[in-house]
C-alpha positions as CSV (number, residue, x, y, z in Angstrom):
1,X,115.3,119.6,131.0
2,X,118.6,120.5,132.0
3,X,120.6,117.4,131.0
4,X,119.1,118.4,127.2
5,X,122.0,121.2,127.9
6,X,125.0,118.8,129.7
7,X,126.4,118.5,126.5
8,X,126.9,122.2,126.0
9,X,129.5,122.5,129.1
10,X,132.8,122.8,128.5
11,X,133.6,120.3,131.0
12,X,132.0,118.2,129.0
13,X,134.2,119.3,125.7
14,X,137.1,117.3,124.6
15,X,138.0,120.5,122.0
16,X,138.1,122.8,124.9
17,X,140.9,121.5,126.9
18,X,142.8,120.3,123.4
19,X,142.0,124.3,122.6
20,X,143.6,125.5,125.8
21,X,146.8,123.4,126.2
22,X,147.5,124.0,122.3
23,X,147.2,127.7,122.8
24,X,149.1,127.8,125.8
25,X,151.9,124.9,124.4
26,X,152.4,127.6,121.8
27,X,152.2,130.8,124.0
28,X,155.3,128.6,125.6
29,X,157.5,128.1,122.9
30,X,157.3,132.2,121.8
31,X,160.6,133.0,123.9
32,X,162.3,130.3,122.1
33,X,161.2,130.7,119.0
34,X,161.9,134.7,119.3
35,X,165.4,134.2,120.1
36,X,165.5,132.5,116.4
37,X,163.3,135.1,114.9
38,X,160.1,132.4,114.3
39,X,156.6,131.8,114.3
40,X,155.5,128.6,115.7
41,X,153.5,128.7,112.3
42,X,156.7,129.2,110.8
43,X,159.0,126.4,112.8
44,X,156.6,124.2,112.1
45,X,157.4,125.1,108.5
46,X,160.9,125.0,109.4
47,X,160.7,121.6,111.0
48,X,158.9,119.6,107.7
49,X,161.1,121.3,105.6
50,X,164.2,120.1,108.0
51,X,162.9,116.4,107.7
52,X,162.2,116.7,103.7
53,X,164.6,119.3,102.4
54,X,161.4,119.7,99.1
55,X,158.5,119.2,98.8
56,X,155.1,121.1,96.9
57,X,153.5,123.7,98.6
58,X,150.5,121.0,98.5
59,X,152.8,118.4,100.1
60,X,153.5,121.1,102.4
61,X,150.0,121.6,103.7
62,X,149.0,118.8,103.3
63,X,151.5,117.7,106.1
64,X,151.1,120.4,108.3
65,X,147.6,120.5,107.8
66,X,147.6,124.2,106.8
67,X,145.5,125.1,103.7
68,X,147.5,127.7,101.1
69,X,145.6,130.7,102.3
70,X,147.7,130.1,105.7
71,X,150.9,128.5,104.0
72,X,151.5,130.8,101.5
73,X,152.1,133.9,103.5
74,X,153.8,131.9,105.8
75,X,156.1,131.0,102.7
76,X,157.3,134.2,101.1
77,X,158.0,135.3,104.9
78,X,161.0,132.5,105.1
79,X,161.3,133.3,101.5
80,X,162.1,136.9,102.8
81,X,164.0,135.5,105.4
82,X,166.3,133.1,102.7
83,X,165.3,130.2,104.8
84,X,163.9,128.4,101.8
85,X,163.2,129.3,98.1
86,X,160.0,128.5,95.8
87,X,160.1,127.9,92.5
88,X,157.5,126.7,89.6
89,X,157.8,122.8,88.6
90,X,160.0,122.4,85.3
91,X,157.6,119.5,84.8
92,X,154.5,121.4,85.4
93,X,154.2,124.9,86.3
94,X,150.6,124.8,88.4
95,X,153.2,122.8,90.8
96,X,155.1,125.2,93.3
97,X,157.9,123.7,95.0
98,X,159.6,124.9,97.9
99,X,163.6,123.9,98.7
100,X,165.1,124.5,101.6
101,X,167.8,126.8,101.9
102,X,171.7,126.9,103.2
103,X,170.3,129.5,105.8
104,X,167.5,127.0,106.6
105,X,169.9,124.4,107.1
106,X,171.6,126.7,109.6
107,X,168.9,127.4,111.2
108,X,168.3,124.0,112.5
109,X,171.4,124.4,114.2
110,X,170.0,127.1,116.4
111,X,166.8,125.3,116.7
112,X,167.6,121.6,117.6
113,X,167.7,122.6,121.8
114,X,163.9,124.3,121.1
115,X,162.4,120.9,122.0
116,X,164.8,120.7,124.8
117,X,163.7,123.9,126.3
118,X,159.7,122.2,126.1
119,X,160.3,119.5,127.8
120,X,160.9,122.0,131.1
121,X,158.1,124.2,130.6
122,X,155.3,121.2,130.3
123,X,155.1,118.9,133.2
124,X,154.1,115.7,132.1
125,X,155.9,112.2,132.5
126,X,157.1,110.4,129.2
127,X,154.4,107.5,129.6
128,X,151.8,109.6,129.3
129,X,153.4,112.1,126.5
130,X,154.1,108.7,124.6
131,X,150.1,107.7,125.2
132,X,149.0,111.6,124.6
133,X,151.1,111.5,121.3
134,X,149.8,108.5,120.2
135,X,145.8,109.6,120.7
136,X,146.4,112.7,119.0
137,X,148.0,111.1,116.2
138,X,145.3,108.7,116.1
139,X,142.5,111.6,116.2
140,X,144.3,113.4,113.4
141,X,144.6,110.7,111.2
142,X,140.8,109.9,111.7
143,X,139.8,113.8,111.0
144,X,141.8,113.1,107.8
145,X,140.5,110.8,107.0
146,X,137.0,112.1,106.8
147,X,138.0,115.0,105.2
148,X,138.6,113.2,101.9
């Protein structure tokens, strides 16, 4: 009867330890990302708008897998900020497009040695941060995947 309940341990969870070193990956950037005044929520922000310069606040979420109710604070706070700007499509205004900045630019200055800084603070060899990247990668393209 107990083996009904095996599957109920964490060490039987594979979203436990993803849970744990996520939170704790995260607790480890928060020095780094103080010192440039960030959220990881936010630098994460940063870091697709970096890479794309525009893009819709659905394109937005949509690549950081963040839904609006999350995004769109996140958004007027680097608005605040003058990191990026948001603005209504001239070709349809439902469309809310966010640009990135001169300040934002700037900002990737100060933030290009955050990654840097990571590698010291998480011990693990660049074999198997190449095979844990590409199993994540793999796991979030499958979850959405199903969520369409």
């Amino acid at each position: 009867m107990e083996q009904k309940f095996d599957v109920l341990k964490l060490d039987n969870q594979l979203c436990f330890p993803l849970y744990v070193c996520s939170k704790e990956i995260v607790k480890k950037y928060k020095p780094f990302l103080d010192e440039i005044g960030l959220t990881y929520t936010q630098y994460i922000t940063m870091m697709a708008m970096w890479e794309h310069e525009e893009l819709s606040v659905k394109e937005l979420g949509e690549y950081l897998f963040l839904d609006s109710g999350t995004l769109t604070p996140v958004l007027k706070t680097l608005e605040k900020k003058g990191f990026l700007s948001r603005k209504r499509s001239s070709e349809d205004e439902r469309i809310l497009i966010v640009t990135l900045s001169e300040s934002g630019r700037e900002l990737r200055e100060k933030a290009v040695e955050i990654p840097f800084k990571m590698q010291g603070c998480i011990s693990i060899d660049g074999k198997d941060a190449a095979e844990l990247y590409r199993i994540l990668h793999k796991m979030m393209g499958s979850i959405h995947s199903l969520d369409k």
